[in-house]
C-alpha positions as CSV (number, residue, x, y, z in Angstrom):
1,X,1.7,-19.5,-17.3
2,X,-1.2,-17.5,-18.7
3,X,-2.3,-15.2,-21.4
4,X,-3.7,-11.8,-21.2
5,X,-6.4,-10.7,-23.6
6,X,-8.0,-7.2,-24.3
7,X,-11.7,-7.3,-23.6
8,X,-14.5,-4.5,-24.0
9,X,-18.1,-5.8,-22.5
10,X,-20.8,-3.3,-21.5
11,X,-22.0,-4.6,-18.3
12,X,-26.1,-4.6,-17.7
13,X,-25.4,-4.3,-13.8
14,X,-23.0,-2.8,-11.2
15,X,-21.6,1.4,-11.1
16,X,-20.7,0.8,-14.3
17,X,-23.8,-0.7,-16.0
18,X,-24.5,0.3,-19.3
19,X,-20.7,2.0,-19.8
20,X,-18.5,0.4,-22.2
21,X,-15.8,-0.7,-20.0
22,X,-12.3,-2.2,-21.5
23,X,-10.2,-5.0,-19.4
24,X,-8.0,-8.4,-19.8
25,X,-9.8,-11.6,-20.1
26,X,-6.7,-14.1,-18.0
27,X,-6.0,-16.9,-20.3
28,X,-4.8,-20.4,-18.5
29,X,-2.2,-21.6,-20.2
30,X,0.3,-24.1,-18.2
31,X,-1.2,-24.7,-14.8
32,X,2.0,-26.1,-13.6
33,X,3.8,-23.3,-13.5
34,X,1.1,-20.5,-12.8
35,X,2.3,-19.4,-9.1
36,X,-1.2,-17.4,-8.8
37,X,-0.6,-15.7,-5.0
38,X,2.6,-13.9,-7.4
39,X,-0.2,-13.0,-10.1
40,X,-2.2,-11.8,-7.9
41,X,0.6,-9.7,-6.2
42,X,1.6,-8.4,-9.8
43,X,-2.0,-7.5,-10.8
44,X,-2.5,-5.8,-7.6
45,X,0.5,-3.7,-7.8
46,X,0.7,-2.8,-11.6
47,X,-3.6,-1.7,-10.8
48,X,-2.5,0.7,-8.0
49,X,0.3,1.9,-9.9
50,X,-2.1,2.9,-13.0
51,X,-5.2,3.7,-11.4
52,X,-4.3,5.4,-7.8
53,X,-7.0,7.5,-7.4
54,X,-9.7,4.3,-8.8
55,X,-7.9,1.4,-7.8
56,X,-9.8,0.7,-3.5
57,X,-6.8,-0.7,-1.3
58,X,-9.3,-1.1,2.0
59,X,-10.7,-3.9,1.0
60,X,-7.7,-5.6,-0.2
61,X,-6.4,-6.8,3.5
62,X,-9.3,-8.8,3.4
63,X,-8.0,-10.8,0.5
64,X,-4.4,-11.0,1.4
65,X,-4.5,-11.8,5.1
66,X,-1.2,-10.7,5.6
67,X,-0.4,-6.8,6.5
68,X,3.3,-7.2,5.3
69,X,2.0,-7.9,1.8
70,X,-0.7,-5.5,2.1
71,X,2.1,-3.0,3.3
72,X,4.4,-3.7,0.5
73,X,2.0,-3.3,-2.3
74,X,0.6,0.1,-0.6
75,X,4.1,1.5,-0.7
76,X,4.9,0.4,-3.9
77,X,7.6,-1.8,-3.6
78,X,8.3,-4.1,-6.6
79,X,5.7,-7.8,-6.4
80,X,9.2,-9.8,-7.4
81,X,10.8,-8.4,-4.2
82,X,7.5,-9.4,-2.2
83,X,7.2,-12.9,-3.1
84,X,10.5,-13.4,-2.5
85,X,10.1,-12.1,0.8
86,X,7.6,-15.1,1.6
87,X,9.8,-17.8,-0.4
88,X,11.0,-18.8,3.0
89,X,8.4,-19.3,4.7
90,X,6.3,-20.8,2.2
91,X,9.2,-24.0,1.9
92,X,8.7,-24.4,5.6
93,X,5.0,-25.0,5.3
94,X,5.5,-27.1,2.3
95,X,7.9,-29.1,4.0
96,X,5.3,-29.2,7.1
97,X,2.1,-30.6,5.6
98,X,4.1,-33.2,3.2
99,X,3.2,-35.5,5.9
100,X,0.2,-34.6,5.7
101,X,-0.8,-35.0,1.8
102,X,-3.3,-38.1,0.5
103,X,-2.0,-37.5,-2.8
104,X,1.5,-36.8,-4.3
């Protein structure tokens, strides 16, 4: 799992250089069972939820990859709902490159 931890920092470059800025500083705590494409799905959809009008979706597509992801977020629909949506397929891959794996 991980950890989230309030963070203010004043940054000395970017738009917001020289603004005090508040944010999370992500703690790794158990790497075993951090599923980080989920994270990433939650953090995604809880920014666009808070911060609509702030929070740039364009770019995002980029990241993901996938437009049924991208989709999902963009109309809100609930990031437990869309990893389970790729469950399935990710166990087929798994099972795919097991054959494929030096180490085990």
């Amino acid at each position: 799992g991980v950890r989230f931890v309030p963070v203010s920092f004043t940054p000395t470059a970017s738009n917001y250089a020289g603004q005090k800025c508040e944010g999370v500083n992500i703690v790794l705590l158990e790497r075993n069972t951090l599923d980080a494409p989920e994270l990433g799905i939650e953090l995604a959809s809880a920014l666009r939820k808070l911060y609509p009008q702030n929070y740039k979706m364009d770019r995002m597509i980029e990241i993901l990859a996938n437009q049924a992801v991208y989709d999902a977020i963009v109309q809100g629909r609930d990031p437990r709902r869309i990893a389970q949506d790729w469950q399935e397929q990710l166990e087929k891959f798994q099972q795919l490159r097991q054959k494929y794996l030096i180490y085990k």
